[in-house]
One Martini backbone bead per residue (centre of mass of N, CA, C, O) as a GRO file, in nm:
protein
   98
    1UNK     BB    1   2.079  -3.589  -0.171
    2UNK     BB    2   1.934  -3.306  -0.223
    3UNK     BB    3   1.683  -3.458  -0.334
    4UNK     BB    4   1.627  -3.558  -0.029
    5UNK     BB    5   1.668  -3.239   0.177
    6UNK     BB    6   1.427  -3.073  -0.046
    7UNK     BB    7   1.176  -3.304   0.018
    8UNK     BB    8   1.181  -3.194   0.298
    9UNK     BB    9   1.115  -3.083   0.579
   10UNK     BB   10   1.227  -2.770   0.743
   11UNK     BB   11   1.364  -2.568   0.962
   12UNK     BB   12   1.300  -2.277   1.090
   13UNK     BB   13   1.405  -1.976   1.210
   14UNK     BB   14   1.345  -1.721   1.443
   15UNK     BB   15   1.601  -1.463   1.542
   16UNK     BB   16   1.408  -1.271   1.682
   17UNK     BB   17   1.302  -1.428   1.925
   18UNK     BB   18   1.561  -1.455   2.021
   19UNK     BB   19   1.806  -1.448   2.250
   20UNK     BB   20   2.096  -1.373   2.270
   21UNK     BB   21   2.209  -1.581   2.469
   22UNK     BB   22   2.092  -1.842   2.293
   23UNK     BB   23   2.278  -1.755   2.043
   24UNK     BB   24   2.539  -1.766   2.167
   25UNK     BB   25   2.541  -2.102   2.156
   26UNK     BB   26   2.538  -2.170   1.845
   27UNK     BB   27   2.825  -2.113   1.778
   28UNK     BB   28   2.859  -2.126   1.415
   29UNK     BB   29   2.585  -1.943   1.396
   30UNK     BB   30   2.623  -1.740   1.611
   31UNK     BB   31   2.681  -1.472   1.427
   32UNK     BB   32   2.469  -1.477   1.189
   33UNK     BB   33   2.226  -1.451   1.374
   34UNK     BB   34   2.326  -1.162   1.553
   35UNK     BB   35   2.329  -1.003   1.226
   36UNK     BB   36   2.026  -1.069   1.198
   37UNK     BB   37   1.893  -0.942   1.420
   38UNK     BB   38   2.083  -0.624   1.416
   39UNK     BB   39   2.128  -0.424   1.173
   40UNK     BB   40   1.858  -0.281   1.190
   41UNK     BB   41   1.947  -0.100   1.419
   42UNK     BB   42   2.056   0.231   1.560
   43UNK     BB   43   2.286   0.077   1.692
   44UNK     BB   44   2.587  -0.115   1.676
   45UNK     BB   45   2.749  -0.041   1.966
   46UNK     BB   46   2.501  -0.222   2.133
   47UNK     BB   47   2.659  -0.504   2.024
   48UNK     BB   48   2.959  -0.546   2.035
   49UNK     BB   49   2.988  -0.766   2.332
   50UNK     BB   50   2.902  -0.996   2.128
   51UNK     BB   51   3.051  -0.982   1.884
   52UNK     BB   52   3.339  -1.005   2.007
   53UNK     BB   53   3.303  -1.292   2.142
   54UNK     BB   54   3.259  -1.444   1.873
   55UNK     BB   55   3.469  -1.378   1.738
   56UNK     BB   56   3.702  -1.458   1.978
   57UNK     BB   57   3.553  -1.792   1.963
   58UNK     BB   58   3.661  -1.988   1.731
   59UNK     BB   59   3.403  -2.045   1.508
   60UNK     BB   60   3.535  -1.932   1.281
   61UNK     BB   61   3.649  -1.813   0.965
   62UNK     BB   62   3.784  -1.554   0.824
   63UNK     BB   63   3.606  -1.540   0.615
   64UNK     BB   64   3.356  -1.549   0.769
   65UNK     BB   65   3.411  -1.247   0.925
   66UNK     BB   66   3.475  -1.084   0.722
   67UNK     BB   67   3.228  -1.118   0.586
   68UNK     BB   68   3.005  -1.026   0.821
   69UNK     BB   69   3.176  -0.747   0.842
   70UNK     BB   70   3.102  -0.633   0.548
   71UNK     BB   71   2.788  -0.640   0.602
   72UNK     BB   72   2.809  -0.417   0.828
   73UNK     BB   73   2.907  -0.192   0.717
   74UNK     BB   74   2.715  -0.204   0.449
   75UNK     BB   75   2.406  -0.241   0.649
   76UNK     BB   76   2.445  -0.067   0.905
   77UNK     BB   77   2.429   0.095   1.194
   78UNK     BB   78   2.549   0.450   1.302
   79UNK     BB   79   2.701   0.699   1.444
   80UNK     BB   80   3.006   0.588   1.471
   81UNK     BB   81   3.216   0.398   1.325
   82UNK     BB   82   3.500   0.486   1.435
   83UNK     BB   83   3.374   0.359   1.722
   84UNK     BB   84   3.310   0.043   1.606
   85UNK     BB   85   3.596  -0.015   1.463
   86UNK     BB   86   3.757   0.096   1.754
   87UNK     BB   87   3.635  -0.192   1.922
   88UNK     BB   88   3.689  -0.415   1.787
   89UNK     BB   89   4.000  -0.393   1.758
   90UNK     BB   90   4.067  -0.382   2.061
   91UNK     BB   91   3.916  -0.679   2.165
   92UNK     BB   92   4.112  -0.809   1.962
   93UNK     BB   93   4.388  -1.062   1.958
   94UNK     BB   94   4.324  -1.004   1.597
   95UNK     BB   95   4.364  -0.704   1.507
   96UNK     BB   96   4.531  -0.714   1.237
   97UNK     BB   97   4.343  -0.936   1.100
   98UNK     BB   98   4.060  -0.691   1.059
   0.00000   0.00000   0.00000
């Protein structure tokens, strides 16, 4: 099966070029193509209330929010980090496993 699905052409998507709104669509992808879209920007508190919806959209595994999470936190830019992580956290109404 693997040899069959890697010996075809596949699409690849450029989620630079998607706008946030058409990515909210994207159910269960659309929280990594979001944090890959914005990871680079100059303040992740920009956006905040994208990453809140899909958080909270239960699109996603605890697991899968974690890495998300770490990656963020590990690889993002912000000016203040801890209004950044007391954004998410007041947002969410799982904010306790986060």
């Amino acid at each position: 099966q693997a040899a069959r699905l890697y010996r075809q052409a596949f699409p690849l998507v450029d989620v630079s070029v998607l706008s946030d709104e058409e990515i909210l669509t994207h159910k269960g992808v659309a929280l990594m193509e979001l944090v890959q879209k914005h990871i680079r920007c100059r303040d992740m508190l920009e956006w905040v209330p994208q990453l809140v919806e899909l958080l909270n959209a239960g699109y996603n595994t605890a697991e899968q929010r974690n890495v998300v999470l770490s990656y963020i936190l590990l690889n993002g830019h912000t000016l203040d980090l801890s209004q950044f992580v007391h954004q998410l956290i007041e947002q969410s109404p799982e904010h306790e496993t986060m």
